[in-house]
N, CA, C and O atoms as a DFTB+ gen file, in Angstrom:
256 C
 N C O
     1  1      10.316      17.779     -18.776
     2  2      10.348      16.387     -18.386
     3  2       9.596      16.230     -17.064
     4  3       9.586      16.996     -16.100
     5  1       9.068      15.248     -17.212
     6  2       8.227      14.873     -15.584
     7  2       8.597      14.309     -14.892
     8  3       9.456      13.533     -15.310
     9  1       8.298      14.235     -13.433
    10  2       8.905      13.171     -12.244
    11  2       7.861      11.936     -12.649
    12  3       6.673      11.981     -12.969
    13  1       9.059      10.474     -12.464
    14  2       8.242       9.478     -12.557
    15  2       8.379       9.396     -10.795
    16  3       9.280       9.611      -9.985
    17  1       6.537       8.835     -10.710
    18  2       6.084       8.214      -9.906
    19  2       6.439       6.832      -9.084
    20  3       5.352       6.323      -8.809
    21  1       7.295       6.180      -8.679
    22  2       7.638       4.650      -8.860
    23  2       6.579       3.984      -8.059
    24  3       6.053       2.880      -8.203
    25  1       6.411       4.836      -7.262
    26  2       4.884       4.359      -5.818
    27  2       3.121       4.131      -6.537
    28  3       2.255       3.261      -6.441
    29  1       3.238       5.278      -7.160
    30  2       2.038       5.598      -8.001
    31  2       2.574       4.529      -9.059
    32  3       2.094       3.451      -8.708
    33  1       3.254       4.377     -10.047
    34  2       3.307       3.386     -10.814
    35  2       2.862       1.763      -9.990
    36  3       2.333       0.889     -10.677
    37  1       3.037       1.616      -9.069
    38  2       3.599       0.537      -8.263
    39  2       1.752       0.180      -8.477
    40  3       1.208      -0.880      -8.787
    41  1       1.201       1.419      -8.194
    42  2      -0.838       1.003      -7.296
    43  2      -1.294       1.198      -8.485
    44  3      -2.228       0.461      -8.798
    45  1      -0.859       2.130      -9.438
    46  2      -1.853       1.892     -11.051
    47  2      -1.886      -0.024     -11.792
    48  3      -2.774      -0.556     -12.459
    49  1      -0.529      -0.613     -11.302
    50  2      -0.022      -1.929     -12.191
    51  2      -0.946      -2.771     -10.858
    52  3      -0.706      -3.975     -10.764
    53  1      -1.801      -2.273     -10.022
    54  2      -2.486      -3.292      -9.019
    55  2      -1.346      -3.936      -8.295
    56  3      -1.224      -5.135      -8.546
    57  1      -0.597      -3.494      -7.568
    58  2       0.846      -4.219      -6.258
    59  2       0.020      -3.786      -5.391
    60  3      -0.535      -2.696      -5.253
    61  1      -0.025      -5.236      -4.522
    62  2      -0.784      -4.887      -2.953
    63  2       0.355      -4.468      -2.319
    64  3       1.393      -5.037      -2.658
    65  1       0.443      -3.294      -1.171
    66  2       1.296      -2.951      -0.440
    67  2       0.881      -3.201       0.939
    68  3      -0.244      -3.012       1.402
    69  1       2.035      -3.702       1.614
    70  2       1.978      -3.920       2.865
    71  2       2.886      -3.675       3.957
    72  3       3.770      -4.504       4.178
    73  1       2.788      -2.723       4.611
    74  2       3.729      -2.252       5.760
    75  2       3.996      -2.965       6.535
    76  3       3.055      -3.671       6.899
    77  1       5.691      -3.272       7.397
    78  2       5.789      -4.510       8.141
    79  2       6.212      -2.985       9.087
    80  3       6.412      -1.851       8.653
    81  1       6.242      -3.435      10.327
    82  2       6.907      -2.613      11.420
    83  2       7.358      -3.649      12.457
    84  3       7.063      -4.803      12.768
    85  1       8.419      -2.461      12.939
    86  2       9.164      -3.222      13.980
    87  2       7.774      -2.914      15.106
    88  3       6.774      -2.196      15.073
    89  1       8.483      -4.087      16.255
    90  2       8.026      -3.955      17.705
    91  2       7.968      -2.622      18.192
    92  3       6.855      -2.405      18.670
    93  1       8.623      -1.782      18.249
    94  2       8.190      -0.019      18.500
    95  2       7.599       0.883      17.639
    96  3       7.754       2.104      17.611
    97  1       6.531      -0.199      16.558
    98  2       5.970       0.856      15.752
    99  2       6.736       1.577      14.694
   100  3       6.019       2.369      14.083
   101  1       8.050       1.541      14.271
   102  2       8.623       2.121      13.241
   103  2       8.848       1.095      12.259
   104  3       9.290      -0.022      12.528
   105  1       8.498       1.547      10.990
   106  2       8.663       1.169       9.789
   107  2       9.918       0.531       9.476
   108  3      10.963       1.160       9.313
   109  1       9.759      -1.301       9.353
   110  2      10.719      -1.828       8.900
   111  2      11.313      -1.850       7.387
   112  3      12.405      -1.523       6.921
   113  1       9.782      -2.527       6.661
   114  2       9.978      -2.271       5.075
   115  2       8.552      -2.188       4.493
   116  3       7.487      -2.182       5.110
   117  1       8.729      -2.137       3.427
   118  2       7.503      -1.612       2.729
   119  2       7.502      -2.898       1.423
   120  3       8.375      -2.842       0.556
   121  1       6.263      -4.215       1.395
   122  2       6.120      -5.201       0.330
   123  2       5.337      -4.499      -0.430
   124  3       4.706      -3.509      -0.060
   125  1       5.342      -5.081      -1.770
   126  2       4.263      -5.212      -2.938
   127  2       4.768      -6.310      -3.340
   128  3       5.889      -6.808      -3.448
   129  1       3.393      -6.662      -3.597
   130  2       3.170      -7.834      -4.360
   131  2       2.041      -7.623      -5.338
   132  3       1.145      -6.781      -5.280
   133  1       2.337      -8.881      -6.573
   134  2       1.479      -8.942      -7.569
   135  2       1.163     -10.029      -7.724
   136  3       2.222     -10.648      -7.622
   137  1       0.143     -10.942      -7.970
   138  2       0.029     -12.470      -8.601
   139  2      -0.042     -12.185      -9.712
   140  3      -0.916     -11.356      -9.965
   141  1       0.690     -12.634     -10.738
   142  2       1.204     -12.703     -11.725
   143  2       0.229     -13.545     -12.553
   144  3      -0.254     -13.043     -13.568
   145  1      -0.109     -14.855     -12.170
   146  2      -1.075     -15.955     -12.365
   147  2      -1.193     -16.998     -11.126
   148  3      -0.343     -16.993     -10.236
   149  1      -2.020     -17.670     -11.121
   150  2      -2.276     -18.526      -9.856
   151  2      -1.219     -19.420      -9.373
   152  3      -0.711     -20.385      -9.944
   153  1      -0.946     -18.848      -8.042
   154  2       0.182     -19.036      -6.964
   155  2       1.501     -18.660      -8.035
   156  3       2.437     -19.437      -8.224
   157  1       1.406     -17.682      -8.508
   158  2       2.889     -17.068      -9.027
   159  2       3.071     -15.507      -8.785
   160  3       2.442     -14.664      -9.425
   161  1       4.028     -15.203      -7.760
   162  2       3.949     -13.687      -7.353
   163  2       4.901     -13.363      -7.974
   164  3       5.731     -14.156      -8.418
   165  1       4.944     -11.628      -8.159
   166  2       6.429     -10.535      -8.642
   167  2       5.798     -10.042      -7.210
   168  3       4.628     -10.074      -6.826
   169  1       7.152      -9.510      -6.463
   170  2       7.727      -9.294      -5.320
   171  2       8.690      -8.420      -5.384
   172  3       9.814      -8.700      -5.799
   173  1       8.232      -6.945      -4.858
   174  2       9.452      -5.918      -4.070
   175  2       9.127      -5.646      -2.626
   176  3       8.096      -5.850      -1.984
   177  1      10.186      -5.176      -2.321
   178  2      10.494      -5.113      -0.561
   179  2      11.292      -3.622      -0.928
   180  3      12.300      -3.733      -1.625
   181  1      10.940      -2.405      -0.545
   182  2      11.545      -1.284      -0.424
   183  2      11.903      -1.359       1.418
   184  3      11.033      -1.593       2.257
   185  1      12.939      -1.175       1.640
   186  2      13.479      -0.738       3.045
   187  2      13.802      -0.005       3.350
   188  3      14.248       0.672       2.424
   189  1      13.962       0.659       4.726
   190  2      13.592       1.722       5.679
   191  2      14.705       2.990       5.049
   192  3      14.497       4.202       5.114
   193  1      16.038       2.237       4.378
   194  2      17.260       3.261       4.012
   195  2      17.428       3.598       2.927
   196  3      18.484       4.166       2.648
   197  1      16.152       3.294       1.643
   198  2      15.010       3.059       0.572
   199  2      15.786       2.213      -0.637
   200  3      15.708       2.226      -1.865
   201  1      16.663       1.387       0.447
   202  2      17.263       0.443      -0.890
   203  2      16.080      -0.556      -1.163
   204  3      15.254      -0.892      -0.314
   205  1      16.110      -0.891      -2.193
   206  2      15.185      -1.962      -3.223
   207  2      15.258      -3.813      -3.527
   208  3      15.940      -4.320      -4.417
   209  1      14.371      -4.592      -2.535
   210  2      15.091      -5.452      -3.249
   211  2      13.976      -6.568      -3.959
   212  3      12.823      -6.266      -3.654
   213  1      14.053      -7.568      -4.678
   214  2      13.047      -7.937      -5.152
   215  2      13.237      -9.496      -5.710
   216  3      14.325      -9.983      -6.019
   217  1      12.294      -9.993      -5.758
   218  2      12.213     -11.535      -6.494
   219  2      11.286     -11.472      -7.954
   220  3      10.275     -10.793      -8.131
   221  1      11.896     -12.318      -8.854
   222  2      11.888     -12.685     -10.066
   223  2      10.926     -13.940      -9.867
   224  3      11.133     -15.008      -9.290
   225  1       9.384     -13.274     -10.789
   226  2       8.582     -14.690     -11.092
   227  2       9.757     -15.629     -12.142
   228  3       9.552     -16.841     -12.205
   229  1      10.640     -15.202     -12.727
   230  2      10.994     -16.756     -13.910
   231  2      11.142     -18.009     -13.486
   232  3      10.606     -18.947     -14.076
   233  1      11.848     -18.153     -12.469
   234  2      11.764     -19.659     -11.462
   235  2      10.236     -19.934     -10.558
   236  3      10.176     -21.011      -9.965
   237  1       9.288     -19.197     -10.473
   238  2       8.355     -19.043      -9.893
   239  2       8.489     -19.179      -8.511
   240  3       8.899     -20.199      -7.957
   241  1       8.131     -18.116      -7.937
   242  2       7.978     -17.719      -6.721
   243  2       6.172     -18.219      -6.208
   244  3       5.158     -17.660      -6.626
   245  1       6.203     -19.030      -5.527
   246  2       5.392     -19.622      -5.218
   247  2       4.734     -19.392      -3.844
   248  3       5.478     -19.507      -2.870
   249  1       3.425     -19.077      -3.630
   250  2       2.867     -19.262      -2.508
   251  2       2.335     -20.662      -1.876
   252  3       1.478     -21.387      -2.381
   253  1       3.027     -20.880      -0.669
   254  2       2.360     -22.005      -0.114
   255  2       2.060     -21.949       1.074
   256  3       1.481     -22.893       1.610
């Protein structure tokens, strides 16, 4: 059996990742995002204690 990837899965499906940091330079959380279709994102937020949390395009998550 193989190790799944969830990170590598994350950059093959095209999720932009983006590192937020605190004011002293340490890693707050870690985004991906996807546009789904125009102004409709899927959204995870991995954090620093590597809990997971995330938003659901079905109500549409909207950029404005």
């Amino acid at each position: 059996m193989s190790n799944f990837d969830f990170y590598h899965f994350l950059a093959e499906n095209r999720y932009q990742k983006e590192t937020i940091r605190e004011a002293n330079g340490q890693i707050f959380c870690t985004n991906y995002q996807k546009e789904l279709e125009e102004n409709t994102w899927n959204s995870l937020t991995v954090h620093k204690d590597k809990t997971i949390t995330g938003t659901s395009p079905k109500n549409g998550l909207v950029f404005k």
